[in-house]
N, C-alpha and C positions, 0 to 999 in steps of 0.2 A: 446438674445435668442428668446423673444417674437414676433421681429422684424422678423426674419429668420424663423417663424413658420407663420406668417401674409401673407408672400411672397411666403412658401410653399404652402397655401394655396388656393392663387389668383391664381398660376401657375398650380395649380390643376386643379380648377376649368375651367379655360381656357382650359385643354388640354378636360378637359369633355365637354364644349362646341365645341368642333371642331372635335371629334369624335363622337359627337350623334348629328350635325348638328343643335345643337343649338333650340331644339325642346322646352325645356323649357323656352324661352327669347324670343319665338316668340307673336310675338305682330297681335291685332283683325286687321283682312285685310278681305274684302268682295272686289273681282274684280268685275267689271262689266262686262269684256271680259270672264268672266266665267260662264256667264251665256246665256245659248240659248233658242232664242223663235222661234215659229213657223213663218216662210213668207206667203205672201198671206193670211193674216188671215181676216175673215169678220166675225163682233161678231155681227151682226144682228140674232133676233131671236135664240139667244141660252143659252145656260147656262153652267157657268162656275165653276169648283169643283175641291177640294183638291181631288189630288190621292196618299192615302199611300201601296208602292205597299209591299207585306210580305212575310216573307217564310213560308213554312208549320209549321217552328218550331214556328211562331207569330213573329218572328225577324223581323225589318221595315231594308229591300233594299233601300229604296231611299222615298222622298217626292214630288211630283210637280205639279203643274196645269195644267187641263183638259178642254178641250171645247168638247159643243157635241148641238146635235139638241135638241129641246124641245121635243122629240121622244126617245130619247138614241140613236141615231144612230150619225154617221159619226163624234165617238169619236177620237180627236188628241191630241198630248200635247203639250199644249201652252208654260210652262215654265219648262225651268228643270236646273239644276248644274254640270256643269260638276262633282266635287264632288259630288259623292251618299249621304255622310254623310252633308251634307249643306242641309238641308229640305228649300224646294219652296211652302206657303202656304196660306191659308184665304183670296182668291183671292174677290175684288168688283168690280164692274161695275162702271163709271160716267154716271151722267144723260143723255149725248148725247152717252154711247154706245159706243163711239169710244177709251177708254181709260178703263186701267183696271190695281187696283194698288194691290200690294201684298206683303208680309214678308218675306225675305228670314231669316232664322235661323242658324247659326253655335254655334258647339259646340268645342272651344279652352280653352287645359288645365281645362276642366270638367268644364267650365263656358259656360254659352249660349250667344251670342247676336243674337239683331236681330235691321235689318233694313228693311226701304221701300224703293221699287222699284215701276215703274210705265210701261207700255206699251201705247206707244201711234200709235193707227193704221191710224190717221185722213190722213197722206199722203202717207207715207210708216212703215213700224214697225221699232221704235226707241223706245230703253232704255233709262230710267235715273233714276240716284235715290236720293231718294227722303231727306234721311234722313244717319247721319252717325255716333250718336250716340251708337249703340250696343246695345240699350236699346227701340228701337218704336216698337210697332204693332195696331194693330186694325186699321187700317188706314180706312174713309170714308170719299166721297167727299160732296161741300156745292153742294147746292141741281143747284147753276150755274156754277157749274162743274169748277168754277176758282180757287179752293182753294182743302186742304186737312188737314184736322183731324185727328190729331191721338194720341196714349197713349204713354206717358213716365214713365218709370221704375222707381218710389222714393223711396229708401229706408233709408232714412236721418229722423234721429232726432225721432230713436226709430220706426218708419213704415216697416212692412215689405211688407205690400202686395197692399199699392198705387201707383197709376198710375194718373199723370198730366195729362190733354187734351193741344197740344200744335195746331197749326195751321200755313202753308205756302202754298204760293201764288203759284200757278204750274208753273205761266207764267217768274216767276222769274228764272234767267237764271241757277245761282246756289244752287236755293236754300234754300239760307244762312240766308231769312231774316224767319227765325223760332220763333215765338210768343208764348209766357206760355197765357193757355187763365183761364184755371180753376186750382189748385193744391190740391191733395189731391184725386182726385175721381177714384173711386175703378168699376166703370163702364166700363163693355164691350159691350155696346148697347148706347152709346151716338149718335145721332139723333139730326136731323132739324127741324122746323118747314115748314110748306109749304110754307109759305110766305119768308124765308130764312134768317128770321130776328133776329131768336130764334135756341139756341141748350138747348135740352134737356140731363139731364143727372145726377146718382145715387153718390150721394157723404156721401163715408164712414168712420167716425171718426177713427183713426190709433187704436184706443184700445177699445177691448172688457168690458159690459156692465154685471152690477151682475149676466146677464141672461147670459152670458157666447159670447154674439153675438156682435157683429158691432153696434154702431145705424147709420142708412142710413136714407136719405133726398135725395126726389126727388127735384131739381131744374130747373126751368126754368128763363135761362141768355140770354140777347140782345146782340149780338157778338159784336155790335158796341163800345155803351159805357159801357157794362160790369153787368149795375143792372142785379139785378134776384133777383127772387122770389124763397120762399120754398114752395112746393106744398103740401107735404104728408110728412111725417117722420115715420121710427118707429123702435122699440125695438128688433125687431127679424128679418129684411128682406127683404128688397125688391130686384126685380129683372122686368128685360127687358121692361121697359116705351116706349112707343112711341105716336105717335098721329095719330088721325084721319083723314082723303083725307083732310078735309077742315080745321085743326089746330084748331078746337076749344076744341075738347075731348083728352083726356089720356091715354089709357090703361097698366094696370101694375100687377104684380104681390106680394102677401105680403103673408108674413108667421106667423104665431102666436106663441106664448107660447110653444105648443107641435111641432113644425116643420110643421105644416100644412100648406100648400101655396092654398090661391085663389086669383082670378080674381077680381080687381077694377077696379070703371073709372071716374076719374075727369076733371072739368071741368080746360081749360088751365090757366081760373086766379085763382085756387087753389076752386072754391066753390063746391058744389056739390059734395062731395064724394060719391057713392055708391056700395055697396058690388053685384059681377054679379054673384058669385055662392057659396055653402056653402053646399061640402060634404064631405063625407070622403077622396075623393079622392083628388091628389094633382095638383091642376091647373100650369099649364107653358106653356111659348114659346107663347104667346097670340099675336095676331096681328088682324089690320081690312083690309079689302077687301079693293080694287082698290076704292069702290064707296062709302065706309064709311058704308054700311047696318051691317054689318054681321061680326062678330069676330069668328077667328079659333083658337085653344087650343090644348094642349096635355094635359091629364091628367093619370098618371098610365096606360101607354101604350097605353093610345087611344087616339082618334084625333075629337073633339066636331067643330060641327060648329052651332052659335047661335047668333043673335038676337044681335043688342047696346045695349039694353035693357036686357038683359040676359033671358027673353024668347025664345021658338022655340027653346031648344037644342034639337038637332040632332048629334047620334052617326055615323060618316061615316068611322071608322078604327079600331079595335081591334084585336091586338096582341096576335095569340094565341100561348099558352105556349109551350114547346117541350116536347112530352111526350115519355116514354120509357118504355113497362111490366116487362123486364129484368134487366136492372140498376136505379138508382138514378138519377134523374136528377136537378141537378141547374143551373136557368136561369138567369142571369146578362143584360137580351136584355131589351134595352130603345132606345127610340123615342127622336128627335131632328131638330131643323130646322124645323118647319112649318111654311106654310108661302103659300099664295097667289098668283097665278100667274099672270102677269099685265090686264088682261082681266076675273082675277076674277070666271073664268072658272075651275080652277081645283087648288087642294092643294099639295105642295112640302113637303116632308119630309125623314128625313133620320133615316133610322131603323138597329138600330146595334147589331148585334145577336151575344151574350157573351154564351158559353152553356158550362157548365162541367160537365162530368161525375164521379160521387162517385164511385173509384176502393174498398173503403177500409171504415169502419167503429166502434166506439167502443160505444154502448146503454148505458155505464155508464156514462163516461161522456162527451156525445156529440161529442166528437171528429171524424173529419172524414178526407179524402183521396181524393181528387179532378183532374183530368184529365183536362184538356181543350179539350174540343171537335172540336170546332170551333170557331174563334171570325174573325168575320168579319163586313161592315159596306158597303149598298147598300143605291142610292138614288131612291125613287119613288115618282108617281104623282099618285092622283085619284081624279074623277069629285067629286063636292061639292054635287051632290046626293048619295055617297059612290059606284058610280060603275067607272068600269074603270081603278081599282085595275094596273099600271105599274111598272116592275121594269128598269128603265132608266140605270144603271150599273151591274148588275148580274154578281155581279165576287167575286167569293169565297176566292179570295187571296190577297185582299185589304181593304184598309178602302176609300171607298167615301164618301168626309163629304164637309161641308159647301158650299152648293151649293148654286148658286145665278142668278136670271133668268134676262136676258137682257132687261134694258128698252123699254119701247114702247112709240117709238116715234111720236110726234103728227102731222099729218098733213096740211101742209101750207095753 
């Protein structure tokens, strides 16, 4: 009887397989023939950005990459899916500009993967990709453009939110020879040194600390034979390391006891710590200039630029709030992506305006009633004197984020 209910049930199953086309049995496939780029494309001189395009309801139509002037003008799109629902994003540059790698995303059976693809324009535009696990992103190239870095998904042995750095050669035909360089690191800003001898990057112990937080350690590792050193460590947070034009300094982000985040900067063989600002407000997104003088910031909606040294700040961006006489207003808008442009001349950033309006309210106990008014996400430039104020995307029914400005190439 057992037997003939076993049988009934394979035979079930089968026929529900072949009447719902087998939707639940379907297994991760990323085509490469499904995916289209732009021909004719020259990424000289421009900047490249994720476009998430929306509906009025905030619903995301589709994700994919954008090229455009260093003006906002003569925007195209570089990468898209034939699927809407497969998101095209976090596009980079390599250092010679002719190649540019990025994440395609799918989501099968309410699971996400994601892999890397690359574009290469150096003879004509060809695909490849890069990676076929279901589990890469953050992809960056070494600073001689022959390799690529990038994160691997760990969730083994009790982790839930590590990510390995792993590392392949581009020129390899398929691929295949993929190297674990670091494991364990919870960094999405891993970095080169200039000299391209060094990666820099934030490694986060799998379990939270009595203070309820990560403990993270900055390291600096030789890709060759693998030493490294621990720069900085600590108890509540770090975020976004990188280095200076000429690799000798650090700059990074740490938070304290109460959530507080400011701006550090050490020297590359760990000495010299010193703290570069100490207010209320909460430092991020810190980066140095093309020429090493001058570090730019966000801090609570604004955008500092200031001195190695952390003197000379200067305020050149402040966000001001949405006000309303007749409704309520709550503002959700934060700043992101700052960052330099390769001649040092003007500052990148992306301002993303969250607004809701209070339909409804109760003074006992607090409880209130929220609308979304708009939530959108534009990219802009302004000179490092704070004039100049641009909006490079001005489009009210998208998200333009992680923009990234084409190297400048040195001449012979």
């Amino acid at each position: 009887m057992r037997r003939c209910q076993k049988i009934f049930l394979l035979i079930l199953c089968i026929g529900i397989c072949f009447f719902t086309g087998c939707s639940w049995l379907k297994t991760y496939s990323l085509k490469i023939e499904d995916i289209e780029i732009a021909k004719d494309i020259n990424l000289a001189d421009k900047i490249v950005f994720t476009k998430w395009k929306l509906k009025k309801t905030g619903a995301i139509t589709s994700m994919s990459i954008w090229l455009m002037d260093i003006n906002g003008e003569n925007q195209i799109c570089l990468v898209k899916h034939n699927d809407k629902n497969v998101l095209v994003m976090r596009p980079v540059f390599s250092p010679d500009s002719k190649k540019v790698a990025f994440i395609v995303n799918a989501a099968i059976r309410k699971k996400e993967f994601r892999d890397i693809f690359m574009i290469n324009t150096h003879d004509k535009e060809t695909l490849s990709r890069i990676t076929y696990d279901g589990k890469s992103s953050v992809p960056i190239f070494s600073p001689d453009g022959e390799k690529i870095f990038f994160m691997v998904e760990n969730k083994g042995f009790g982790r839930k939110e590590n990510m390995d750095i792993y590392m392949t050669k581009i020129n390899d035909r398929e691929h295949l020879r993929i190297k674990k360089i670091i494991c364990g690191s919870k960094s999405y800003r891993h970095n080169f040194s200039p000299d391209r001898k060094k990666i820099l990057f934030i490694y986060s112990e799998p379990y939270k600390n009595d203070y309820g937080y990560s403990n993270d350690k900055i390291y600096l590792m030789d890709i060759d034979d693998g030493d490294k050193i621990q720069l900085v460590s600590s108890k509540y947070g770090l975020r976004s390391p990188s280095f200076s034009s000429n690799g000798q300094r650090i700059i990074f982000s740490m938070m304290d006891k109460n959530k507080e985040s400011d701006i550090y900067l050490i020297n590359s063989d760990g000495t010299n710590l010193v703290r570069l600002t100490s207010t209320s407000e909460n430092e991020y997104s810190s980066s140095f200039s093309p020429n090493g003088t001058k570090i730019v910031f966000e801090a609570d909606k604004k955008i500092y630029i200031m001195s190695m040294d952390g003197k000379n700040k200067k305020l050149i961006f402040e966000y001001q709030k949405k006000k309303d006489s007749k409704v309520s207003i709550i503002d959700y808008s934060y700043i992101d992506s700052v960052a330099f442009s390769p001649d040092g001349e003007k500052i990148i950033f992306v301002l993303k305006e969250n607004i809701f309006k209070v339909v409804s309210s109760t003074s006992k106990d607090r409880q209130f009633e929220a609308k979304e008014e708009y939530d959108y996400a534009n990219i802009y430039t302004i000179g490092v004197d704070g004039n100049s104020l641009t909006n490079l995307t001005n489009d009210k029914f998208s998200h333009n984020e992680s923009p990234r400005w084409c190297p400048v190439q040195e001449s012979d």
